[in-house]
N, C-alpha and C positions, 0 to 999 in steps of 0.2 A: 504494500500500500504506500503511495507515494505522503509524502512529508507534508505538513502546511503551507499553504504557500511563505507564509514568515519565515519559514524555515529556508528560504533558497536567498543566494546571493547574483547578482547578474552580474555577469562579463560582459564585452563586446567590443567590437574592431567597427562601429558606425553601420556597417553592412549586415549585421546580425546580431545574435546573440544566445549567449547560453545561461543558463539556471543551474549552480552550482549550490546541493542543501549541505546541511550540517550535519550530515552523515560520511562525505566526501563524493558524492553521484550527481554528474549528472546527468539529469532529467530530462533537460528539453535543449534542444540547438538544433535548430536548420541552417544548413550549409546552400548554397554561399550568400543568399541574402535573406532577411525577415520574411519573403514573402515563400520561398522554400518548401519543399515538403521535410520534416523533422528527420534526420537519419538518431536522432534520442528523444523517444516521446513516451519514456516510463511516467512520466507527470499525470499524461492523461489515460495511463493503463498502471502496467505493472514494471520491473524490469525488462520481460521477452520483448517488449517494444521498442526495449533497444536505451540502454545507459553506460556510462563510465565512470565506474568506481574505482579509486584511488584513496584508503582506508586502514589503519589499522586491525590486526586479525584477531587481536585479541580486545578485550573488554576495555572501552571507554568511559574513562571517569568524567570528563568533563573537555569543552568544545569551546574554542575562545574566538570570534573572528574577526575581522576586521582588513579594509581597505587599507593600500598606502595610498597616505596624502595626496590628495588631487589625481589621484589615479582610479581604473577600474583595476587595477588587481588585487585581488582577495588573498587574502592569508587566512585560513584555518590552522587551529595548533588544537592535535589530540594528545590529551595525557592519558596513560594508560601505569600500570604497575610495573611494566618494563622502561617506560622513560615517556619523552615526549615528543613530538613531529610535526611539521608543519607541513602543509602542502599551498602551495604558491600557483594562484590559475590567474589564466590572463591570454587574450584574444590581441593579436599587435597588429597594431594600424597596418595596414596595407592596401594599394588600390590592385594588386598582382595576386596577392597570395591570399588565403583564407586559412589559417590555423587558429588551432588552440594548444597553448602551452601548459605543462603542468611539472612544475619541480616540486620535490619529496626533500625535509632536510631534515635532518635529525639535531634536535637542540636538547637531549638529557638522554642519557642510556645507550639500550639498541633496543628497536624496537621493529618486530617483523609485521611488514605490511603488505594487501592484498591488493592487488589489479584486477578489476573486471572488467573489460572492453565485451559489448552487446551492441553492433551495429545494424539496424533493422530501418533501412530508406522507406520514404515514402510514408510518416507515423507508424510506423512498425510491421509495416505489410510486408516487405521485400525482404528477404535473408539475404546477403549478396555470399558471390562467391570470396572466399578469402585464401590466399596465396601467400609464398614468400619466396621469390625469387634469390633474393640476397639476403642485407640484415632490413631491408626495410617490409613491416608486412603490407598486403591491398588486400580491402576488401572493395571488391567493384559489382554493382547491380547497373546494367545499362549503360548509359552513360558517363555516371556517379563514382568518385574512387575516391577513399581516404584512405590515407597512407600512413601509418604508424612508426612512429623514428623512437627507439630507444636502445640503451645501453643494455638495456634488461631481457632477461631470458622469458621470452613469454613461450605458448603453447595451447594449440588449442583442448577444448572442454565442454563438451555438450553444447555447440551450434555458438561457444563465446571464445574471445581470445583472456587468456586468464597467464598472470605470473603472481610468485611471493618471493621474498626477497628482505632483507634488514638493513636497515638505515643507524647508524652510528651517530654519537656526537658529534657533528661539525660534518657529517658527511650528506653528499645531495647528488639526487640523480635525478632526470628528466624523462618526461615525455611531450610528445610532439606530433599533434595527429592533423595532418593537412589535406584539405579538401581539392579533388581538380574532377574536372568534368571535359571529356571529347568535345562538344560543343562548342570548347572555350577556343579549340586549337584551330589557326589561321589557315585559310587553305590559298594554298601557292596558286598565283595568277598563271593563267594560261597564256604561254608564248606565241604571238599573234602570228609569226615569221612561219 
């Protein structure tokens, strides 16, 4: 069951935007403009409809969050009995690109924390196919491809892409998930000669 709405924070690059709750998921972003079909619309269903989770595995005691200054980037810090972590989201200006950022930083302990990537285009109709060519994974339904950049060992898991992994004091690691679309790509003039 999705969160409150009080409970979610928004990002966004001017072009779009995502709902990021206090759990560490999100919920809602259509790619690559507001008016989009949702490739994460657990807000208005469940997870299967497609979210990104970015979360502590074990039991949280308590959820602190907050913006930087004059910025849309959100900071959540979870404390938990193993220590505590921050995850850092944030959607960056661009008129080219359309991503979402998200670094994991460990400020007390180690603390192991869970990934859950659920891409489902179209508010959660579409399953796309998902690949991994090299280190970067695609998931692509038609036209539609977001592309997954991390350091981290992911794998898939029952129709999601899922990793676990721990975060130390002072240590940070990223994800990087970017949107492109066939449609976008220029098609070469024909030579008149």
């Amino acid at each position: 069951m999705p969160l409150p709405i009080e409970d979610y924070g928004l990002i966004g690059d001017c072009h779009t935007a995502a709902l990021v709750g206090r759990d560490g998921s999100i919920d809602w972003l259509c790619f690559p403009r507001f008016d989009s079909g949702a490739c994460f619309a657990a807000l208005l269903g469940d997870p299967g409809h497609g979210r990104w989770l970015i979360a502590p595995a074990a039991e949280v005691r308590s959820v602190r969050r907050k913006y930087r200054d004059g910025t849309l980037i959100l900071e959540t810090e979870f404390e938990t009995d193993e220590g505590a972590v921050r995850i850092i989201d944030c959607m960056p200006l661009s008129n080219e690109r359309w991503d979402v950022l998200r670094i994991v930083e460990g400020l007390r302990g180690r603390v192991a924390v869970r990934m859950e990537l659920i891409i489902r285009f179209d508010y959660g109709s579409i399953v796309p196919w998902v690949r991994r060519p090299d280190d970067t994974l695609l998931a692509t339904a038609g036209p539609d491809t977001l592309e997954l950049h991390t350091p981290v060992a992911v794998h898939g898991e029952n129709m999601k892409t899922v990793a676990e992994f721990h975060v130390s004091n002072g240590e940070r690691t990223h994800f990087s998930l970017n949107y492109r679309s066939s449609h976008e790509a220029t098609e070469q003039p024909i030579d008149a000669e």
